[in-house]
C-alpha positions as CSV (number, residue, x, y, z in Angstrom):
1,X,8.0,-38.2,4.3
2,X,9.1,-39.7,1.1
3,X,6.9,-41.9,-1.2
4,X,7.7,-44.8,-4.0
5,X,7.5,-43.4,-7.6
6,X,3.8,-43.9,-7.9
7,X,4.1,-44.2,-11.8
8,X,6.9,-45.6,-14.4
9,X,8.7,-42.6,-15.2
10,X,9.9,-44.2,-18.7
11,X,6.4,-44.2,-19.7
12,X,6.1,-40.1,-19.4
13,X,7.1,-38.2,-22.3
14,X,9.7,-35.9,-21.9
15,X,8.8,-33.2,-24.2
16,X,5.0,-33.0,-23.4
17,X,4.1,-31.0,-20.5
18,X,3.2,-32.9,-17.3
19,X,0.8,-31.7,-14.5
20,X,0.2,-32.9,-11.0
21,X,-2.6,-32.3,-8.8
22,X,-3.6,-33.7,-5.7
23,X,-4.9,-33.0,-2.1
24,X,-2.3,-31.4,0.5
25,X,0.4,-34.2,1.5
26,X,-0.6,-36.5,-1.0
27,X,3.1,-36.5,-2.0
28,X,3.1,-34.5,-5.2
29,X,5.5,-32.5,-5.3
30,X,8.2,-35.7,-4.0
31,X,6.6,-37.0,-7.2
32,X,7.4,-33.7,-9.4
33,X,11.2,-33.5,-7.7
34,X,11.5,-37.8,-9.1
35,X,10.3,-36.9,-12.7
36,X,12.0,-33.6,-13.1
37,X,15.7,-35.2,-11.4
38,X,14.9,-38.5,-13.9
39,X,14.5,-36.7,-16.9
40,X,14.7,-32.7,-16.4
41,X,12.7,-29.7,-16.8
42,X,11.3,-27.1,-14.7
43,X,9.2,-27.6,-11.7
44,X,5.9,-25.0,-11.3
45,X,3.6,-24.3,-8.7
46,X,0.2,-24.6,-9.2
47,X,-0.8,-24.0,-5.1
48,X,-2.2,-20.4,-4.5
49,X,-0.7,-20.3,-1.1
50,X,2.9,-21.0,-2.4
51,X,3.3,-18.1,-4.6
52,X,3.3,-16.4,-1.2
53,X,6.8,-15.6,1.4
54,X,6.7,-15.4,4.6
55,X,4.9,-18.9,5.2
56,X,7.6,-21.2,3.8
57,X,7.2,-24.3,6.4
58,X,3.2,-24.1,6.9
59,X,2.6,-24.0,3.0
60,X,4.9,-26.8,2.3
61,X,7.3,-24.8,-0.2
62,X,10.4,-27.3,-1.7
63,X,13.5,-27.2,1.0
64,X,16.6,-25.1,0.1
65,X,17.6,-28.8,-1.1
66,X,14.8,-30.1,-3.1
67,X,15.3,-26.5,-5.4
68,X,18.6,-27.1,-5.8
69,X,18.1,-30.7,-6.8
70,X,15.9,-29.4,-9.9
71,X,14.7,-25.8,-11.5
72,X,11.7,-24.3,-9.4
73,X,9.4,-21.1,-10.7
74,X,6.8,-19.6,-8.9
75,X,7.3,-20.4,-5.8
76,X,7.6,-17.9,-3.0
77,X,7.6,-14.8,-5.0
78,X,5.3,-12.7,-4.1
79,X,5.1,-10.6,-1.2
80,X,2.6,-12.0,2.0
81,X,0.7,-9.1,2.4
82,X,0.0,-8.3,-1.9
83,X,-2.9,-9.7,-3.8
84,X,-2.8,-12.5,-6.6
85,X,-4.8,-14.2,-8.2
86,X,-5.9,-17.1,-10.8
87,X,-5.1,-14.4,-13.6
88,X,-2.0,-13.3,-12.1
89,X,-0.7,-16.8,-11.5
90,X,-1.6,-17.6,-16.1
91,X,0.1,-14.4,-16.7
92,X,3.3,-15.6,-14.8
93,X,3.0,-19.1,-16.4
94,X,2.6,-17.5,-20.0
95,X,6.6,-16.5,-20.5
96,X,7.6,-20.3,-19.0
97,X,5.5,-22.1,-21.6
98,X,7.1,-19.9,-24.0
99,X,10.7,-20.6,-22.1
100,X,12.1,-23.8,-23.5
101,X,12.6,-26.7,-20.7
102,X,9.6,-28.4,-20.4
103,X,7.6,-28.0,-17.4
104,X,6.0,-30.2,-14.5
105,X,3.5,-28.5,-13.3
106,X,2.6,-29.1,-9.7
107,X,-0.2,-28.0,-6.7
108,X,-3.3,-28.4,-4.9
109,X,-5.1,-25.5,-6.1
110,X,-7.6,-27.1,-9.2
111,X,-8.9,-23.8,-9.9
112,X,-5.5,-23.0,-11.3
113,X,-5.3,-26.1,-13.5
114,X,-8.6,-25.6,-15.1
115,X,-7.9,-21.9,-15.8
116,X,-4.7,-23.2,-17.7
117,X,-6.5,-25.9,-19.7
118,X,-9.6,-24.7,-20.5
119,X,-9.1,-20.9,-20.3
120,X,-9.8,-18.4,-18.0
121,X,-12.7,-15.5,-18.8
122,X,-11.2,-11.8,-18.5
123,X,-12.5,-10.6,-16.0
124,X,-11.8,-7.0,-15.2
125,X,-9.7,-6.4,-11.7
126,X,-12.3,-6.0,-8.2
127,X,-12.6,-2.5,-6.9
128,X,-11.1,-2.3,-3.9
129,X,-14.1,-0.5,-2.2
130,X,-16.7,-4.0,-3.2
131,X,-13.7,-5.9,-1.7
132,X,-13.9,-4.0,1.4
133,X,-17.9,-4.2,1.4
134,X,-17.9,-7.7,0.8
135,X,-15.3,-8.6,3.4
136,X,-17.2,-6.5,5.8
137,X,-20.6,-8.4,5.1
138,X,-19.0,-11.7,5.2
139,X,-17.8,-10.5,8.4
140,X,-20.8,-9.4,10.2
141,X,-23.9,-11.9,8.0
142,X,-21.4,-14.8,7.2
143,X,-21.3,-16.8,4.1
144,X,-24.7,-17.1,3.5
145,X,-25.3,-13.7,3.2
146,X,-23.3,-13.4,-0.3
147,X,-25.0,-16.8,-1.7
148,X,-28.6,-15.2,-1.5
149,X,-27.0,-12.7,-3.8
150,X,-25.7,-15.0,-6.7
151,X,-27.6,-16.4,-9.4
152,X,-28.1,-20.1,-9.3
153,X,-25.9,-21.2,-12.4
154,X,-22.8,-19.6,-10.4
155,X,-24.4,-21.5,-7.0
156,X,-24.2,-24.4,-9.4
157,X,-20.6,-24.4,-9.9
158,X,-18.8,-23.3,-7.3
159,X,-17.7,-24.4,-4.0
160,X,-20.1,-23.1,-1.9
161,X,-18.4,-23.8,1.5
162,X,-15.4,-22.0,0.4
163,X,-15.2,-18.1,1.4
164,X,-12.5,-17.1,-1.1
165,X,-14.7,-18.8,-4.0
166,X,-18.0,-17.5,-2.6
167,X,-16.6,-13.5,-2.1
168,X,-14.9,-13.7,-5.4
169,X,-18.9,-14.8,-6.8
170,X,-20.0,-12.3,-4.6
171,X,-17.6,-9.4,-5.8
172,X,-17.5,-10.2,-9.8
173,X,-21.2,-9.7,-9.5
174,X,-21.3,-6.7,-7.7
175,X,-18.5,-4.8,-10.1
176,X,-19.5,-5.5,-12.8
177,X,-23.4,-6.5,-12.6
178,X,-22.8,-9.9,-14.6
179,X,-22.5,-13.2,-13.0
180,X,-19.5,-14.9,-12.9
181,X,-21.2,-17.5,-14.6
182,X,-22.1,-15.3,-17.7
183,X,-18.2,-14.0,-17.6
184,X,-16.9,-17.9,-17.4
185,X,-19.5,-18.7,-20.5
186,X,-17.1,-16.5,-22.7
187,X,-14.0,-17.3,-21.7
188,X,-11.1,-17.3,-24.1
189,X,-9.0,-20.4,-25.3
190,X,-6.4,-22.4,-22.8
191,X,-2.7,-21.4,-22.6
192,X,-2.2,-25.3,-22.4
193,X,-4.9,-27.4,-24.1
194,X,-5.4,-30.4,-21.7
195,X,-5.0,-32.4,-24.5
196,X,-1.4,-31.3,-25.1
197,X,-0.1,-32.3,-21.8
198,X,0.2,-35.6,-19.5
199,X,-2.2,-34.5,-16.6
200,X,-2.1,-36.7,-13.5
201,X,-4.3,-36.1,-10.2
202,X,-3.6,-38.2,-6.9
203,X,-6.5,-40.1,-5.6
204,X,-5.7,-40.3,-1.7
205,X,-7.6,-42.8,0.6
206,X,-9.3,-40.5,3.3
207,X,-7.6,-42.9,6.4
208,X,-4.2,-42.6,4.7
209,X,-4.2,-38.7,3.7
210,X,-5.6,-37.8,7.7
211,X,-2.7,-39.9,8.6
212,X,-0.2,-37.8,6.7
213,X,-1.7,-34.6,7.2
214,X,-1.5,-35.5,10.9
215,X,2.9,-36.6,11.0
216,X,3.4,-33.7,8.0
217,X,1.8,-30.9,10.6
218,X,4.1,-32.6,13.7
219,X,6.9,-32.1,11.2
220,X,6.1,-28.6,10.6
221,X,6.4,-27.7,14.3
222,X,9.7,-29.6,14.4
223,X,11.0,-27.6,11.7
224,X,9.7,-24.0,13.4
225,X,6.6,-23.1,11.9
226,X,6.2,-21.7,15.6
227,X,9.1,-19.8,15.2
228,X,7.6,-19.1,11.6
229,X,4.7,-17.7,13.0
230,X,6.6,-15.4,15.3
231,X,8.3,-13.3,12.7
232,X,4.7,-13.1,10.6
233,X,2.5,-12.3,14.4
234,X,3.7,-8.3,14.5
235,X,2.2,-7.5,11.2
236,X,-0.8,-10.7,10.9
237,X,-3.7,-9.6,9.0
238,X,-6.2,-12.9,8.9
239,X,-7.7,-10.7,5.7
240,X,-4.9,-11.8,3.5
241,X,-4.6,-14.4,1.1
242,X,-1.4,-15.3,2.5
243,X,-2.9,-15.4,6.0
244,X,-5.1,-18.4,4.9
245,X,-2.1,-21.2,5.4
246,X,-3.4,-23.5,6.8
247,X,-2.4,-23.9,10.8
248,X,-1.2,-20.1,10.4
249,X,-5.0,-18.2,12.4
250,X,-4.1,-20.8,14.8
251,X,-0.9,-20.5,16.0
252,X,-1.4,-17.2,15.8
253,X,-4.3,-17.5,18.3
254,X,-1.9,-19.2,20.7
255,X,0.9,-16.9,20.6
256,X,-1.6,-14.2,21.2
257,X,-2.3,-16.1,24.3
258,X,-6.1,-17.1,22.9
259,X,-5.2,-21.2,22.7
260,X,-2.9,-23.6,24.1
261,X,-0.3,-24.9,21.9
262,X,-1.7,-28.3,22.0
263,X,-4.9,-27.0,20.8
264,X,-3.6,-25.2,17.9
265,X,-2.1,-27.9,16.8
266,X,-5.3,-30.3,16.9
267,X,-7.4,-27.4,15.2
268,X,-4.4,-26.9,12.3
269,X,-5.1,-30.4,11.7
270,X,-8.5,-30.4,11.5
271,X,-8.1,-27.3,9.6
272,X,-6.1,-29.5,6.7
273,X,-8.2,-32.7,6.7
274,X,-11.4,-30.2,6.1
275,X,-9.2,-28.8,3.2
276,X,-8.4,-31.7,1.9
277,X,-12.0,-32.9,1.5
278,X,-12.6,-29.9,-0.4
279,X,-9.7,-30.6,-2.7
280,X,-10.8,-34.4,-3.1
281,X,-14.4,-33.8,-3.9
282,X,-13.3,-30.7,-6.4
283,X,-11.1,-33.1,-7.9
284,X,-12.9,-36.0,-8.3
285,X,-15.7,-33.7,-10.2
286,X,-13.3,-31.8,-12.3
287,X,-11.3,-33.7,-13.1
288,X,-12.1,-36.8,-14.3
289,X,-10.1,-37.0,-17.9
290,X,-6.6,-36.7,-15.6
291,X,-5.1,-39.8,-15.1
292,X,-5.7,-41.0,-11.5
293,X,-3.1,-41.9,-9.5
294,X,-4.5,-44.4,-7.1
295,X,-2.9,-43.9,-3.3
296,X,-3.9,-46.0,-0.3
């Protein structure tokens, strides 16, 4: 699935960071791979579920080909069953700012993006016990159960049909008996100043993105992400972060006999276009001093 350069490359500075964010299968990391082989410098993620291995084909990571075509960081390099976070990810970002080559800065996760350009508070690290108790209340009361808990300035700002976002809320709170709202109210300066960088976002049509979510997930399955799934099934945990890739609780499902194939596959897609949605709307409220780069 490739795409037209969406924007005149000889209009973007080469020495001034760039970023790129957009929905899943908007097309922008094919648009990171054209800037970075026109006029160089290092391509970094900027999607939480990249960082991860094990799920190379269902999180989209660059081909053995696209990384060889231009310098990648970031991608793939942690272990599937560790923990990391928005503060891990800006602590491996630091030393590349610092690096030289300039960077393009690519991924679907806007939490990531903000933390770089307006700063991230310091937050001190979730005992694991409160993650246990809060994945266990999640489990058995469901979502709502940890927004009755939070104040409504944090209600206020975050996505409230995301679990991740709503359990981290949930846990900040209960460690350290401050909001996250209060902690985000002091946070410290940006590594990267919005203002010091060219920050695009992709603004997908909903008809067009379902379409390509749709062919990309066909794709997957053509390129093994059944096969994928295999090798990850003996040691699955749906707990982990890495375990949220998107089509991944499904397939596993069907190789644990629980679906059809057919039927993981429509739910995986479902599973993306819902994603997507999120990602759109998040976007479209955050970040409305990127440049928008209008799809169909």
């Amino acid at each position: 699935m490739t795409d037209k350069t969406l924007i005149n490359i000889n209009n973007i500075d080469p020495d001034r960071p760039v970023l790129i964010a957009g929905p899943t299968a908007s097309g922008k990391s094919a648009l990171a791979l054209q800037i970075a082989q026109a006029q160089g410098g290092v391509i970094v993620n900027a999607d939480a579920l990249q960082v991860f291995d094990g799920w190379r084909i269902l999180t989209a990571r660059p081909s053995d080909d696209e990384e060889a075509a231009a310098q990648h960081r970031l991608y793939g390099h942690i272990r599937y069953d560790a923990t990391y976070s928005v503060g891990h990810w800006l602590r491996d970002v630091a030393p590349l700012l610092q690096a030289g080559p300039r960077l393009i800065i690519v991924g679907g996760t806007g939490l990531y993006f903000t933390a770089l350009t307006e700063g991230l508070a310091d937050i001190p690290p979730t005992p694991d016990a409160v993650r246990a108790e809060a994945g266990a209340r999640m489990a058995q009361d469901g979502i709502a159960a940890l927004l009755a808990d939070l104040d409504a300035v944090t209600l206020s700002r975050i996505d409230l049909q995301n679990p991740v976002r709503v359990q981290r809320a949930w846990e900040v709170q209960r460690a350290t008996g401050r909001a996250i709202s209060d902690w985000q109210d002091k946070t410290p300066p940006p590594l990267l100043p919005l203002a010091q960088t060219q920050p695009f976002v992709m603004d997908a049509g909903k008809d067009w993105l379902w379409d390509r979510i749709s062919r990309r997930f066909d794709m997957m399955m053509d390129m093994g992400a059944l096969t994928e799934a295999q090798t990850m099934e003996p040691d699955w945990d749906p707990a982990r972060l890495s375990s949220k890739a998107i089509g991944a609780p499904e397939l596993i499902a069907h190789l644990r006999g629980q679906m059809p194939l057919d039927e993981a596959i429509e739910r995986a897609k479902i599973a993306s276009r819902q994603y997507a949605k999120r990602q759109r709307t998040w976007f479209r409220a955050r970040m409305r001093g990127w440049v928008p780069l209008t799809l169909p």
